[in-house]
N, C-alpha and C positions, 0 to 999 in steps of 0.2 A: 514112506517117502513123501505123501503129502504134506503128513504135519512138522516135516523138517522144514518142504517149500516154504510154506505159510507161516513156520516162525522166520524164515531167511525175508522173508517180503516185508514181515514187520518190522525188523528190525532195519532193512535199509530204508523202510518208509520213516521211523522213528530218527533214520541219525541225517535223513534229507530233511526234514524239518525241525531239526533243532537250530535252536535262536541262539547268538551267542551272548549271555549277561547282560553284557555291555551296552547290545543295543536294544533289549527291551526291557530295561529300566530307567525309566524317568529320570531328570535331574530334579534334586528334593532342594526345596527352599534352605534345608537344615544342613546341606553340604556348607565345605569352609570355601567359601568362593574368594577368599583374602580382603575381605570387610571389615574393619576394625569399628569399634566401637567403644567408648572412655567416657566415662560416667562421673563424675563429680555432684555430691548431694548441694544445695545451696541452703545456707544455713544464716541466721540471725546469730551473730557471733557473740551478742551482748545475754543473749537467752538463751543459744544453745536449744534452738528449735527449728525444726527443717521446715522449707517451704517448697521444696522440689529439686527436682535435678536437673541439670544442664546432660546432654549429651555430644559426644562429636565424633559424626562419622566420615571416614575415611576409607581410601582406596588408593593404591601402589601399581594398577593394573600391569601387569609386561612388558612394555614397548610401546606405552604412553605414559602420558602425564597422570601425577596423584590429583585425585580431587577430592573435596569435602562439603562438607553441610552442616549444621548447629538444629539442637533442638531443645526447648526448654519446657519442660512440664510441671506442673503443680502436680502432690500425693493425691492422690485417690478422686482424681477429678474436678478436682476444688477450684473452684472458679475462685480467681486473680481480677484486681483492678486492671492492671495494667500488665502484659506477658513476653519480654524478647528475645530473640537471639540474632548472633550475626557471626561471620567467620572472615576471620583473614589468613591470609598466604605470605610468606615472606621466600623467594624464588626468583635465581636469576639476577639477584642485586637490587628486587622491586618488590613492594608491596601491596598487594591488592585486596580490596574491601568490598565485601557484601555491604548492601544496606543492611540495616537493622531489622529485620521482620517483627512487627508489631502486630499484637491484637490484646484490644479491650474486653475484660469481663470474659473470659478466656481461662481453658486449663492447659492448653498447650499451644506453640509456635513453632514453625520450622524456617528457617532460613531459604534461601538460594544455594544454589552447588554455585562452589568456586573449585576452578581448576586453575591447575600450576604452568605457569609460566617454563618451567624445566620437569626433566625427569627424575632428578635427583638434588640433595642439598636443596630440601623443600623443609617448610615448618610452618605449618598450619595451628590458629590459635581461636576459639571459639569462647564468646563471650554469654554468658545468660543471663538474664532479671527478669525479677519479679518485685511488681508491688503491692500487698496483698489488698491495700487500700488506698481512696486517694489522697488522704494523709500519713497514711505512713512512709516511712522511708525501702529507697530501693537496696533490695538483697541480693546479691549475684556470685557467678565465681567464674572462673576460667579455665580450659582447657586447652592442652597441648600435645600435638601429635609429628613427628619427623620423619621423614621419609630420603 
């Protein structure tokens, strides 16, 4: 009769302290949290040589406005003469402009977040260069994301 008690006590002490999944599991960086990301390499079109990628990221959040940001990096670290990106928005019948974010001697830039004038009928356009010297000419390309 004891050892019926004493497995009855464990088992209600076991289901009084059970946690439910949900609430002790962390939120992982690696969840889809609805972050878009669009990648365009930037390339010297005359030599068919890459000099880095543009990226543009974005967000649709639910019951607000999408926003964005521009990012332009050189391969594998490589310091750039000159490095930029910038984003615009076209939202609402208006279009609106980041500065340019610039750095010299530089393997990467990120822009400012630009946010949308509306919720929807949004289209966000992210521009990137690089100059890898300060004679040589500027290599870029562009990005397009719609919401």
């Amino acid at each position: 009769m004891k050892m019926k008690k004493f497995l009855l006590l464990i088992v209600m002490s076991a289901s009084i302290c059970m946690i439910p999944s949900s609430a002790k599991e962390p939120a992982s960086a690696n969840q889809d949290i609805g972050i878009h990301k669009n990648i365009a390499v930037i390339t010297d079109k005359t030599k068919d040589v890459s000099w880095g990628v543009g990226s543009l990221v974005s967000q649709n959040p639910l019951g607000r406005k999408p926003w964005a940001y521009a990012m332009t990096e050189t391969h594998a670290g490589s310091i750039a003469y000159e490095i930029k990106a910038r984003v615009f928005v076209n939202s609402g019948g208006t279009t609106d402009y980041t500065s340019w974010a610039v750095k010299n001697n530089a393997s990467s830039v990120t822009s400012a977040t630009i946010i949308a004038r509306t919720e929807s009928n949004v289209l966000f356009t992210s521009e990137h260069r690089i100059k890898d010297t300060a004679s040589s000419s500027w290599k870029g390309t562009t990005i397009t994301e719609s919401y």
